[in-house]
DOPALUM-944012 format. One line per 5 residues: for each residue x, y, z of N, C-alpha, C, O. Coordinates in pm, whole numbers, padded with zeros to 5 digits. Layout:
BEGIN
X/Y/Z/X/Y/Z/X/Y/Z/X/Y/Z; ...
END
This chain:
BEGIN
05700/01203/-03554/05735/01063/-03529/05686/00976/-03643/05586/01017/-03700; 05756/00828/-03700/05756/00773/-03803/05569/00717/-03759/05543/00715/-03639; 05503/00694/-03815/05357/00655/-03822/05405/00481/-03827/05501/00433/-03887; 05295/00408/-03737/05329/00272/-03731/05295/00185/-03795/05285/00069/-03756; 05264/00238/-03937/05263/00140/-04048/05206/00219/-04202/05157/00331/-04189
05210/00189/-04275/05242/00230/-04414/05072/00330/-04448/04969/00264/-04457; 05068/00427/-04458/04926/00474/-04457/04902/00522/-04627/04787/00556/-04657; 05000/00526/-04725/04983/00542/-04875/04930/00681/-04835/05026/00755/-04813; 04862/00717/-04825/04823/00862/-04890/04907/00969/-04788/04960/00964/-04676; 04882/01085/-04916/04943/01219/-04821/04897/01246/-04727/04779/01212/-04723
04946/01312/-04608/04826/01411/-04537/04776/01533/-04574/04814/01620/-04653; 04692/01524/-04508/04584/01646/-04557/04613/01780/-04525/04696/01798/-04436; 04558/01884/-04581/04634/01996/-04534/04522/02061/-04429/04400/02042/-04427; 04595/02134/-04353/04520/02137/-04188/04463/02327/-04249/04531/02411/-04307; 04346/02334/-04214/04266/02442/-04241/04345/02557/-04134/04377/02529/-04018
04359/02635/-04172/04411/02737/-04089/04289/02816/-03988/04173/02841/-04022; 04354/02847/-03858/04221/02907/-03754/04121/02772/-03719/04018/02799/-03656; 04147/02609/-03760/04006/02565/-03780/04042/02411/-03673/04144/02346/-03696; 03951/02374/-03566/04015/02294/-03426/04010/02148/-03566/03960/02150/-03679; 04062/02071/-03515/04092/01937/-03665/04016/01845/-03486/04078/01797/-03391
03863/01857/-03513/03802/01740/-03470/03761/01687/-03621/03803/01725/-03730; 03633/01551/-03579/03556/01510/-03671/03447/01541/-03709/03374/01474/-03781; 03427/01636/-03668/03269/01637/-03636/03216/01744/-03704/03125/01734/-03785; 03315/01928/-03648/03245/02049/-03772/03300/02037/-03915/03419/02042/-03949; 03188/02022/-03997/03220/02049/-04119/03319/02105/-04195/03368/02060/-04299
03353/02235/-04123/03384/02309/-04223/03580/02270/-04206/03671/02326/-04266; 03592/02154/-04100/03726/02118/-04042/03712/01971/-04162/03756/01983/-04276; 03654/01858/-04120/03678/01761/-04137/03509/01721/-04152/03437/01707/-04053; 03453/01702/-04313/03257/01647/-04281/03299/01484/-04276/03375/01406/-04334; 03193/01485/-04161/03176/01328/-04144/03147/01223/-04290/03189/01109/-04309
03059/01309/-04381/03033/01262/-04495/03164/01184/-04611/03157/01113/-04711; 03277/01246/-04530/03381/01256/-04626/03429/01111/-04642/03460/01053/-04746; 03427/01079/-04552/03470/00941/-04475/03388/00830/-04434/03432/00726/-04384; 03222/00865/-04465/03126/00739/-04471/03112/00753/-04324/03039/00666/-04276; 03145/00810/-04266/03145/00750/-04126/02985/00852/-04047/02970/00965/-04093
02885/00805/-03942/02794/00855/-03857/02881/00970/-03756/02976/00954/-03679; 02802/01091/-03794/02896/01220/-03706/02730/01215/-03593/02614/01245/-03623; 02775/01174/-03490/02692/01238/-03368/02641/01359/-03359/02711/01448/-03405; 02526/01393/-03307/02504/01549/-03279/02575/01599/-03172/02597/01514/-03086; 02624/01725/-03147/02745/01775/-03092/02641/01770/-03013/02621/01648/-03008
02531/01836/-02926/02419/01827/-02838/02398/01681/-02795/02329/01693/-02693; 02417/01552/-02815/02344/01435/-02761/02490/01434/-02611/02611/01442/-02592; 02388/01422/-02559/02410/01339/-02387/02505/01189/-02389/02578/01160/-02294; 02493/01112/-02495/02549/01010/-02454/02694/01042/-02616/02766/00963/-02677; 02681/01133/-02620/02818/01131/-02715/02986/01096/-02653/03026/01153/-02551
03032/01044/-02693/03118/01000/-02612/03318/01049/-02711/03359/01007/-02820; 03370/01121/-02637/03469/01237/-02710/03579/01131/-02684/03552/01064/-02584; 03704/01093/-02747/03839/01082/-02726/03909/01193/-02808/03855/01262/-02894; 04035/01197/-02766/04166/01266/-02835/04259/01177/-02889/04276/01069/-02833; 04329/01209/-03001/04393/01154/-03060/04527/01259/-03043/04526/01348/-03128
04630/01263/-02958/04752/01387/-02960/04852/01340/-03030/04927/01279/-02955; 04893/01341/-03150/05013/01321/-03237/05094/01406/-03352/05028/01434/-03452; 05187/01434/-03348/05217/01571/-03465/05245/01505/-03600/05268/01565/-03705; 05240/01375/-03583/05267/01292/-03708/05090/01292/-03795/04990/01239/-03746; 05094/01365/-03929/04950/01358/-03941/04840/01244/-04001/04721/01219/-03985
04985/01173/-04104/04962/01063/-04130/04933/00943/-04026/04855/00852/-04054; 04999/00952/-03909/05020/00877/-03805/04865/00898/-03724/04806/00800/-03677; 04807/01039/-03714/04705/01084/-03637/04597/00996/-03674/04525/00926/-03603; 04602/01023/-03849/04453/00977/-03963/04458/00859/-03931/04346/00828/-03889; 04542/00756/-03927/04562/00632/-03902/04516/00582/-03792/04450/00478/-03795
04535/00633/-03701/04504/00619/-03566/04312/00642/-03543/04249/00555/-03483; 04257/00742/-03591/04131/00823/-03576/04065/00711/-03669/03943/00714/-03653; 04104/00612/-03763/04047/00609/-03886/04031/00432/-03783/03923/00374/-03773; 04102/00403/-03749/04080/00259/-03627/04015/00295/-03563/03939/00205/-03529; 03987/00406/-03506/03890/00436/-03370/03736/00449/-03394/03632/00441/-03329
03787/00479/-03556/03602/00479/-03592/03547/00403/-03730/03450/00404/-03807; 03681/00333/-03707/03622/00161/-03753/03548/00077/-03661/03450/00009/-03694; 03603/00084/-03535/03536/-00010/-03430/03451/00063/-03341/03371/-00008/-03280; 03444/00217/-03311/03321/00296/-03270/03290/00406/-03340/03332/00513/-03294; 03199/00411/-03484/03170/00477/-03507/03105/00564/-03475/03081/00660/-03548
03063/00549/-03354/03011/00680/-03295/03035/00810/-03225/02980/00917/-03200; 03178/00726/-03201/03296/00811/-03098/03331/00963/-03166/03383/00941/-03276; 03324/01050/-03151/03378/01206/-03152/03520/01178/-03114/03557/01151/-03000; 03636/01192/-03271/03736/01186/-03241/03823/01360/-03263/03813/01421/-03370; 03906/01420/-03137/03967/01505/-03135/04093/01489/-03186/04150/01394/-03133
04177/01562/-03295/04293/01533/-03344/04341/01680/-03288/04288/01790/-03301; 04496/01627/-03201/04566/01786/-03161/04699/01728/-03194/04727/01608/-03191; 04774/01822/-03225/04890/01817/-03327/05021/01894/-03236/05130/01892/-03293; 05016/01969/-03084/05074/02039/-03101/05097/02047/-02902/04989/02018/-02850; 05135/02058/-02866/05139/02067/-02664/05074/02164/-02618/05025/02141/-02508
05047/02303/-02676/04958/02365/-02648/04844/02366/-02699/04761/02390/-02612; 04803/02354/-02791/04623/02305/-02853/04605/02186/-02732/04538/02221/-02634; 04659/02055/-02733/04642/01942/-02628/04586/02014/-02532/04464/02029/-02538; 04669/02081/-02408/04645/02119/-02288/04526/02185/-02273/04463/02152/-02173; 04446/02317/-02385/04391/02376/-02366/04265/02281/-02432/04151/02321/-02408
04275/02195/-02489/04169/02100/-02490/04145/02008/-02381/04029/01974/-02356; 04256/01959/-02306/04243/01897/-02194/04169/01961/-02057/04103/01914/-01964; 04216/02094/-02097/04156/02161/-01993/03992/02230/-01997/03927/02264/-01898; 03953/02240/-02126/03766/02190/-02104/03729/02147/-02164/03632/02204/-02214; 03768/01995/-02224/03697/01875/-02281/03727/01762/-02124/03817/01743/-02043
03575/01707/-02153/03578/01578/-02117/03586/01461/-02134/03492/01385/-02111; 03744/01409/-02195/03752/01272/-02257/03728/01182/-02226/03757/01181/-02106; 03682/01070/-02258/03666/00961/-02223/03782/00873/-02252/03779/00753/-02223; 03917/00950/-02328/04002/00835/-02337/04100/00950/-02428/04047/01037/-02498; 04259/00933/-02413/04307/00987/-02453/04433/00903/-02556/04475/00787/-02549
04456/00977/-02618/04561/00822/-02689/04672/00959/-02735/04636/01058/-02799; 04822/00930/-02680/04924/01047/-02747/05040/01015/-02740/05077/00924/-02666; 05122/01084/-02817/05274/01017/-02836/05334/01144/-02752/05271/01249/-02743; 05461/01123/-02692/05539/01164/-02615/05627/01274/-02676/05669/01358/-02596; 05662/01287/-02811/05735/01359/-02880/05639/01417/-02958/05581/01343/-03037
05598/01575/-02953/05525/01622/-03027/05607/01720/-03088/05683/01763/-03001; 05631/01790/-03228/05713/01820/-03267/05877/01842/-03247/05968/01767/-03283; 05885/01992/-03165/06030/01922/-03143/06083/01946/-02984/06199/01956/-02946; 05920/01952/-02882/05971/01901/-02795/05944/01752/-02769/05845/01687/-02803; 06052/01712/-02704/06077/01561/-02692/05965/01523/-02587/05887/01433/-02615
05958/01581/-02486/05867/01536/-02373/05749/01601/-02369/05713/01645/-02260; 05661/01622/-02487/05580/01740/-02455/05438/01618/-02427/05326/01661/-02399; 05460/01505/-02436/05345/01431/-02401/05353/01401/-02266/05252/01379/-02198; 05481/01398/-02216/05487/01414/-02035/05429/01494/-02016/05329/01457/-01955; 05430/01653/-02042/05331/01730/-01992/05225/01755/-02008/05177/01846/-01940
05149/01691/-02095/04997/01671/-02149/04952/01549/-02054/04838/01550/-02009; 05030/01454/-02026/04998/01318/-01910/04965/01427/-01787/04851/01431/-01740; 05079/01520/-01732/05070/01579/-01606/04911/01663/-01604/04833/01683/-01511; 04904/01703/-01756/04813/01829/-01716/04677/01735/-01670/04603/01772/-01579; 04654/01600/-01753/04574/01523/-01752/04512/01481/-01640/04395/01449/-01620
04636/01487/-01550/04591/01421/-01387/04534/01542/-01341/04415/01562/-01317; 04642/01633/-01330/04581/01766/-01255/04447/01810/-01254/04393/01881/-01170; 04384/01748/-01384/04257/01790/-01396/04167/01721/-01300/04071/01775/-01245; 04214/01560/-01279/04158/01557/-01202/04013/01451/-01202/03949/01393/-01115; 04006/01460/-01334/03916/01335/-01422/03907/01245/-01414/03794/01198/-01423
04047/01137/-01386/04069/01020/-01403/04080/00980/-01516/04065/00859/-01528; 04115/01075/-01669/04094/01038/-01802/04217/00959/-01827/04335/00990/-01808; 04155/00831/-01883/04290/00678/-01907/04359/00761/-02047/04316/00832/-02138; 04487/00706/-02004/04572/00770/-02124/04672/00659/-02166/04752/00605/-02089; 04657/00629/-02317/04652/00523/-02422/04811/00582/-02482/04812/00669/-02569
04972/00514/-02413/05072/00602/-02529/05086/00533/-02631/05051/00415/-02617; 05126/00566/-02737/05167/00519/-02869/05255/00638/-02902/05241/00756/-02936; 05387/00523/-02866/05502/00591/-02892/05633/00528/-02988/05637/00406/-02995; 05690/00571/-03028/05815/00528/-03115/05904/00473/-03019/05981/00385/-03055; 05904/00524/-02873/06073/00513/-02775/05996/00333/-02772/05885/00284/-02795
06146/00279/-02726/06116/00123/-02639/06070/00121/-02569/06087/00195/-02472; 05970/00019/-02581/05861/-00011/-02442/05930/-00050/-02273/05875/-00043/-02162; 06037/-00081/-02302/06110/-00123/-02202/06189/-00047/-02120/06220/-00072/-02003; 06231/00082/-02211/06309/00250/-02204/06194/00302/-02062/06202/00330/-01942; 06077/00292/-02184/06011/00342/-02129/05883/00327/-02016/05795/00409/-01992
05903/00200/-01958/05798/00155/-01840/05822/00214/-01713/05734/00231/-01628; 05911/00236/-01703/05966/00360/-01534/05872/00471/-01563/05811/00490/-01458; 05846/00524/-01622/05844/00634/-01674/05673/00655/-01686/05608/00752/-01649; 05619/00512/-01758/05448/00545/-01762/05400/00469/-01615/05288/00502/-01578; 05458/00391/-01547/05408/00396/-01449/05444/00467/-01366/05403/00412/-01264
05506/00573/-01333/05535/00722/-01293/05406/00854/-01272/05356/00932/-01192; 05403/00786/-01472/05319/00892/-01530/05137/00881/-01511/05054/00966/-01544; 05112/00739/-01446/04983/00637/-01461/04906/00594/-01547/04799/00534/-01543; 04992/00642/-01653/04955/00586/-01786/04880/00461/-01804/04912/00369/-01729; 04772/00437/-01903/04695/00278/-01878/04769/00180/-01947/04756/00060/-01921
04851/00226/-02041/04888/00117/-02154/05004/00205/-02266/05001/00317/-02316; 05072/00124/-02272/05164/00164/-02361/05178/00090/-02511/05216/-00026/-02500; 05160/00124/-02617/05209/00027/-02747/05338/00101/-02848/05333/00210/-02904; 05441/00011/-02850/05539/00095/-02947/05509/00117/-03103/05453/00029/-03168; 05534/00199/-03142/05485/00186/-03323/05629/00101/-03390/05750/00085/-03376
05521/00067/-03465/05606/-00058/-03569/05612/-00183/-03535/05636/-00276/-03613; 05593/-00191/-03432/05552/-00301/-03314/05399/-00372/-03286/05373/-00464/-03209; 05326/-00310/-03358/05163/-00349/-03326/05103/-00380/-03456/05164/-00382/-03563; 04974/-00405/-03438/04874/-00415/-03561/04772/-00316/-03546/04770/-00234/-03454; 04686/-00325/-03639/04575/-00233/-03598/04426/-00328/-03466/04344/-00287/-03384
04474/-00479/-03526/04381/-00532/-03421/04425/-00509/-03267/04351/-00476/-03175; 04535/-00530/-03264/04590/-00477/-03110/04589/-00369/-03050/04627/-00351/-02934; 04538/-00271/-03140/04539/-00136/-03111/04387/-00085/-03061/04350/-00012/-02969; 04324/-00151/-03157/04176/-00143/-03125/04118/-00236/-02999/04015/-00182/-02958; 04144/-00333/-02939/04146/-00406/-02844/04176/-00339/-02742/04107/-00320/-02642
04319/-00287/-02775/04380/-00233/-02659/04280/-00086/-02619/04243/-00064/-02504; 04248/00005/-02733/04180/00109/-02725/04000/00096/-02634/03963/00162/-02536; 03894/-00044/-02737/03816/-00101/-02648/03830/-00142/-02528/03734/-00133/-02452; 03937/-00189/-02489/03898/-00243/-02324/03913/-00131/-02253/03827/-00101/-02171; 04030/-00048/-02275/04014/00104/-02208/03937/00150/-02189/03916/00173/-02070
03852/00192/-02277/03706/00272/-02277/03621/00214/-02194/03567/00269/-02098; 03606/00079/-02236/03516/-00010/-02096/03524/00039/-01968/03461/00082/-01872; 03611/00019/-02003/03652/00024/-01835/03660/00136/-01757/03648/00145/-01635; 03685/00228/-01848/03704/00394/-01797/03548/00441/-01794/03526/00552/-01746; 03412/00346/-01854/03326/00412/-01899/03238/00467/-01780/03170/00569/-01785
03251/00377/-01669/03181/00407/-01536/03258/00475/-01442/03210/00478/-01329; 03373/00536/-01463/03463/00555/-01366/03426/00662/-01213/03473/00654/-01100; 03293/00784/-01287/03232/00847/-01221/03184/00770/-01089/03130/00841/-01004; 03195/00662/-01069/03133/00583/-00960/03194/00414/-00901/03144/00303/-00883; 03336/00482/-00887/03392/00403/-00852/03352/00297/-00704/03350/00337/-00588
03326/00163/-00747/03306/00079/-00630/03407/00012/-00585/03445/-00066/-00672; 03482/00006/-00467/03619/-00013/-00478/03603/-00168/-00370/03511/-00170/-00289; 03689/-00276/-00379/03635/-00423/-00320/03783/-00431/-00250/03887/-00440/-00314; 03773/-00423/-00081/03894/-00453/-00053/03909/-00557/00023/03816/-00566/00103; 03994/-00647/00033/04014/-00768/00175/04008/-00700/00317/03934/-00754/00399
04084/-00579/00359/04111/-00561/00444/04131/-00397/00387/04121/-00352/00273; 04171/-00312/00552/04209/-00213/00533/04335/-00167/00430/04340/-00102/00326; 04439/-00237/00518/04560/-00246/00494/04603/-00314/00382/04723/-00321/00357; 04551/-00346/00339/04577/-00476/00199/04537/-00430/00052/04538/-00310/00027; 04508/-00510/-00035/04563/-00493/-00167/04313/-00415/-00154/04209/-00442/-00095
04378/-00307/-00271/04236/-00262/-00296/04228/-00278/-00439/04328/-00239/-00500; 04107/-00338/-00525/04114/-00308/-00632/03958/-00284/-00669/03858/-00342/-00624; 03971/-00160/-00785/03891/-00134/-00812/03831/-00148/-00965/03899/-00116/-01063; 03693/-00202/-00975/03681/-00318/-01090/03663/-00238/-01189/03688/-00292/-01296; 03619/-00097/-01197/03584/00015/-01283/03702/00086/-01356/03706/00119/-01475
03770/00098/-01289/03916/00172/-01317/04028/00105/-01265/04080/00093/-01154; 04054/00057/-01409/04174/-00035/-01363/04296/00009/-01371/04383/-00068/-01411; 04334/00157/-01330/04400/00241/-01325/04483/00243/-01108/04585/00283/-01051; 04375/00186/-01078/04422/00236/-00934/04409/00091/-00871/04293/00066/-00841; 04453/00043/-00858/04503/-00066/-00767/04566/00003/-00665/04646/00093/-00690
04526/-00045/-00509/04585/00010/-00416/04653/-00087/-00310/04585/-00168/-00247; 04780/-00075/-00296/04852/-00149/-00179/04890/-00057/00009/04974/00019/00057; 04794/-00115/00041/04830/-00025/00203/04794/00124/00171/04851/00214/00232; 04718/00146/00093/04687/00294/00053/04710/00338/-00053/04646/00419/-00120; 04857/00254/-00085/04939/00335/-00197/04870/00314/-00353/04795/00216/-00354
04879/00381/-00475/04862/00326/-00571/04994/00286/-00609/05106/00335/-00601; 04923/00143/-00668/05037/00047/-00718/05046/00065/-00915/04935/00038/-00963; 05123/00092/-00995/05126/00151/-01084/05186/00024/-01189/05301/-00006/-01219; 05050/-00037/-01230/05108/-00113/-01333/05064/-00096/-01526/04962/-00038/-01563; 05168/-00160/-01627/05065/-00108/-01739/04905/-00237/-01738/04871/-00314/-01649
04859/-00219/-01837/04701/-00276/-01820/04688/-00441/-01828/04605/-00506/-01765; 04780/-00494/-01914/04796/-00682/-01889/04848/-00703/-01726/04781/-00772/-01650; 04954/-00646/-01688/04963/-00676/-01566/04862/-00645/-01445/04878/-00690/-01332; 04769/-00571/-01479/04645/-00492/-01407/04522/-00637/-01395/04441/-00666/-01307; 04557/-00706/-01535/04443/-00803/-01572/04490/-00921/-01454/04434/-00964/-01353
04622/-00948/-01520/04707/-01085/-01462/04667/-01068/-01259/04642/-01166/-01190; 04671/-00944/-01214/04698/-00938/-01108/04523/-00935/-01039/04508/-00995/-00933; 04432/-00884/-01085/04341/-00944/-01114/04263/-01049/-01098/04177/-01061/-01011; 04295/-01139/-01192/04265/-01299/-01182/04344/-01332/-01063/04289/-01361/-00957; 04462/-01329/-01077/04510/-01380/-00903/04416/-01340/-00791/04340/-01416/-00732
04433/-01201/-00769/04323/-01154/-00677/04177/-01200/-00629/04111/-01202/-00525; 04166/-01232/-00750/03991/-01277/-00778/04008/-01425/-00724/03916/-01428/-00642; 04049/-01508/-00720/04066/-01651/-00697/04216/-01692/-00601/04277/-01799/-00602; 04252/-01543/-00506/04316/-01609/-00387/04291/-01705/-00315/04178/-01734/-00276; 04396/-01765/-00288/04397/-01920/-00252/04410/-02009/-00318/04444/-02111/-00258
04393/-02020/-00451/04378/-02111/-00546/04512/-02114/-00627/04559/-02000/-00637; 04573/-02191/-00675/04685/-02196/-00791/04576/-02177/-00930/04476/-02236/-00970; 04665/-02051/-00977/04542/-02011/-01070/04639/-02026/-01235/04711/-01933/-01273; 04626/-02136/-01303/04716/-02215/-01420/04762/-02101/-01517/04712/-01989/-01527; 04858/-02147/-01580/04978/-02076/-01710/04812/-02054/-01816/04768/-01942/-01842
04758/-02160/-01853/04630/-02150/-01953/04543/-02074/-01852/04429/-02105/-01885; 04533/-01985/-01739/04381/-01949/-01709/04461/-01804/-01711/04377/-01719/-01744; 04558/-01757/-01694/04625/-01679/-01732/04627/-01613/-01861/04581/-01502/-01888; 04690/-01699/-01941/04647/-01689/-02078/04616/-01632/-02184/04675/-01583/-02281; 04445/-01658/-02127/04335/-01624/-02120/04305/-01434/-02095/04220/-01364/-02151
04399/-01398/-02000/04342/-01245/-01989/04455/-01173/-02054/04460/-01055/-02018; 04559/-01212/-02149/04671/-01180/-02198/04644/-01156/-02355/04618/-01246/-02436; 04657/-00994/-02388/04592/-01037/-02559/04725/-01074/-02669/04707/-01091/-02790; 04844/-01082/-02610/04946/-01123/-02729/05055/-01213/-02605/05070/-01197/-02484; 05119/-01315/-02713/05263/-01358/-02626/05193/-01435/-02508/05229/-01416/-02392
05100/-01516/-02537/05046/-01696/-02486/05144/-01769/-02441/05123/-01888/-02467; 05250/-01749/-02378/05359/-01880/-02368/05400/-01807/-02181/05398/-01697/-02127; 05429/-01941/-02143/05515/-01958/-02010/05603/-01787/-01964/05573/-01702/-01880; 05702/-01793/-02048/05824/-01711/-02048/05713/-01586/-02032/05696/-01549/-01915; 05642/-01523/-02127/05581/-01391/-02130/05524/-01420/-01988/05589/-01351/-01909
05432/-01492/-01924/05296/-01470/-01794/05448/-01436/-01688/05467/-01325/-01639; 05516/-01518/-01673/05644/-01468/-01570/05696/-01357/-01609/05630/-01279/-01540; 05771/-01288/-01674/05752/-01151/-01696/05622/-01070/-01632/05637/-00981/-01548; 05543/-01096/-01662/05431/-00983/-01638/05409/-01010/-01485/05373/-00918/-01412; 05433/-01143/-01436/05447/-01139/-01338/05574/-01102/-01187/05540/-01094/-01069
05722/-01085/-01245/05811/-01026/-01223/05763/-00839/-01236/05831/-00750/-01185; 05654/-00821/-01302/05663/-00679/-01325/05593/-00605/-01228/05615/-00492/-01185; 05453/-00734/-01184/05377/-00690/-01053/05422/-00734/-00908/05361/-00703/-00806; 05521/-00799/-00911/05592/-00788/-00807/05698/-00657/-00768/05695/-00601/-00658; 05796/-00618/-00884/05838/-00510/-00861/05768/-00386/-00814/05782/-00321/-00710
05667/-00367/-00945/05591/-00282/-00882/05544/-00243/-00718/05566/-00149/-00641; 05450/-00398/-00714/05429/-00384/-00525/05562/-00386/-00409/05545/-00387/-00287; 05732/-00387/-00500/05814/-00401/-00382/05864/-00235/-00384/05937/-00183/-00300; 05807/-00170/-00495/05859/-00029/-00504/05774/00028/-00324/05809/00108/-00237; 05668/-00055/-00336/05607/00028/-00235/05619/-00076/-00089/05580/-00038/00022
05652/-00148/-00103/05715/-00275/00025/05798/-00376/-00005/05775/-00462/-00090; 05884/-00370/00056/06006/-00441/-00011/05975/-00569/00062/06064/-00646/00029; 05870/-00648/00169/05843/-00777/00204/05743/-00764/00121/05664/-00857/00134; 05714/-00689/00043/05617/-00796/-00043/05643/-00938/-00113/05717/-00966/-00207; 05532/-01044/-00016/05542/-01168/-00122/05460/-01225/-00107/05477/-01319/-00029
05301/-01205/-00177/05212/-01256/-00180/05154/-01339/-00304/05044/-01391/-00321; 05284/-01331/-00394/05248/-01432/-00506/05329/-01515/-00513/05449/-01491/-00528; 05274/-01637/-00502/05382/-01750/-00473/05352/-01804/-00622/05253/-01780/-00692; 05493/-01902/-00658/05515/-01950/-00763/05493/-02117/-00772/05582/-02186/-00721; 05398/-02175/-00823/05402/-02339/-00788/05425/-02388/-00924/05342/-02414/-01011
05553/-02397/-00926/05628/-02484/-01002/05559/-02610/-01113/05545/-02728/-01082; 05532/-02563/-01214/05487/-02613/-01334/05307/-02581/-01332/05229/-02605/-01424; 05287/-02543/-01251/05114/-02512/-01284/05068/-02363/-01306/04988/-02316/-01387; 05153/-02294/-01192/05107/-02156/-01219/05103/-02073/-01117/05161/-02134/-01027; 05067/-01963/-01073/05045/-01880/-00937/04968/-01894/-00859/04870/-01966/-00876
04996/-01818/-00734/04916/-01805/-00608/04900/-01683/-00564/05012/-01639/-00538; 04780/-01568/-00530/04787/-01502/-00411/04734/-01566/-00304/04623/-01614/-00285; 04849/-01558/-00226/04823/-01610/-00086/04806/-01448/00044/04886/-01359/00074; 04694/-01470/00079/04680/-01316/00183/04793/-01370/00353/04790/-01340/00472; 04853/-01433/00291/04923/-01486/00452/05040/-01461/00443/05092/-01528/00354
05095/-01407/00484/05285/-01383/00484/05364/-01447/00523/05332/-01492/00634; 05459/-01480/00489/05547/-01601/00487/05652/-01544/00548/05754/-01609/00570
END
């Protein structure tokens, strides 16, 4: 897949027999790159994956992740089977992969599937070439946390988008979950992956997770276009917060079609209202 922005140098040539983390030497020395390599032994080391067959696209990607956490142990897998069998005994704290890995087309669908099966709860970050719009059926299907298209982003949006993930995924072992009621909307402040309606998980990408959120948090209240905003990291204007908000309504009508607990007040901004109309 085309890499999402201009990286000048070649890629590197991949050591034969040798796993392409950051960390053993004789793959990739931390020294090479200025960057702090963790001891593979420390307790609080903290692992992501990077899954892309693009290699220029990979370096690019790994080389943001440990601009803004240099401490992070980054895994580079190139291929649907290396992925899986890393998925299946590493413990990521965050996964980031494109959907087209060489020349199967969907081989990141099945690296998402193997992901759940495991069973982890590990948030998974796509960065993909298809349209974001092609493709939103599809990652909220998949429970994907966030989607960014390449060619379409920056590196600050990427890293933002990559930090709040991790946050948030970082406690997930101990989920405290805050609900109104049985039957009603559950959300849980740790993993902002599972929002629950009447049981169900409600499957949104991660701005609409935020947006829905702040409503939640301050039901009852008309909660303004500017306080909104505010939890939105690109596309500040009117037109975008309605969208995102058309998106968490669909979502909750996939799973109840009377859903209508966000009311619209005309020039100020939204409402969850817990009362049905």
């Amino acid at each position: 897949m085309p890499p999402p922005g201009d990286f000048g140098a070649a890629p590197e040539a991949m050591p034969t027999g040798c796993e392409q983390t950051f960390t053993p030497p004789a793959c990739r020395p931390a020294q090479k790159r200025g960057y702090f390599a963790p001891q593979p032994g420390s307790k609080t080391m903290t692992k992501v994956a990077v899954i892309e067959d693009d290699i220029p696209t990979s370096n690019q990607l790994k080389d943001w992740i440990l601009a803004a956490r240099p401490d992070v142990v980054v895994d580079q897998w190139f291929n649907r089977d290396d992925a899986e069998a890393a998925i299946a005994r590493e413990d990521y704290a965050l996964v980031t992969l494109d959907i087209e890995l060489g020349r199967e087309r969907h081989a990141g669908v099945a690296v998402i599937n193997a992901i759940n099966k495991a069973g982890r709860g590990t948030p998974v970050l796509v960065v993909s070439a298809m349209p974001a719009a092609i493709y939103r059926s599809i990652m909220k299907a998949l429970d994907a946390w966030d989607y960014l298209q390449k060619t379409s982003f920056e590196e600050a949006d990427f890293i933002e988008t990559f930090l709040e993930i991790l946050r948030a995924s970082r406690d997930r072992v101990a989920p405290k979950i805050e609900a109104v009621a049985k039957d009603e909307l559950a959300l849980d402040p740790l993993r902002q992956s599972t929002p629950l309606w009447r049981g169900q998980r409600v499957n949104l990408p991660l701005t609409a997770q935020r947006i829905l959120a702040t409503l939640y948090q301050r039901r009852g209240e008309v909660v303004s276009y500017d306080d909104l905003f505010a939890v939105v990291k690109s596309g500040r204007n009117r037109d975008n917060i309605r969208k995102h908000i058309s998106t968490i309504r669909e979502a909750f009508r996939e799973l109840d079609d009377s859903f209508d607990r966000i009311e619209n007040v005309p020039m100020r901004g939204f409402r969850w209202s817990d009362q049905t109309r």
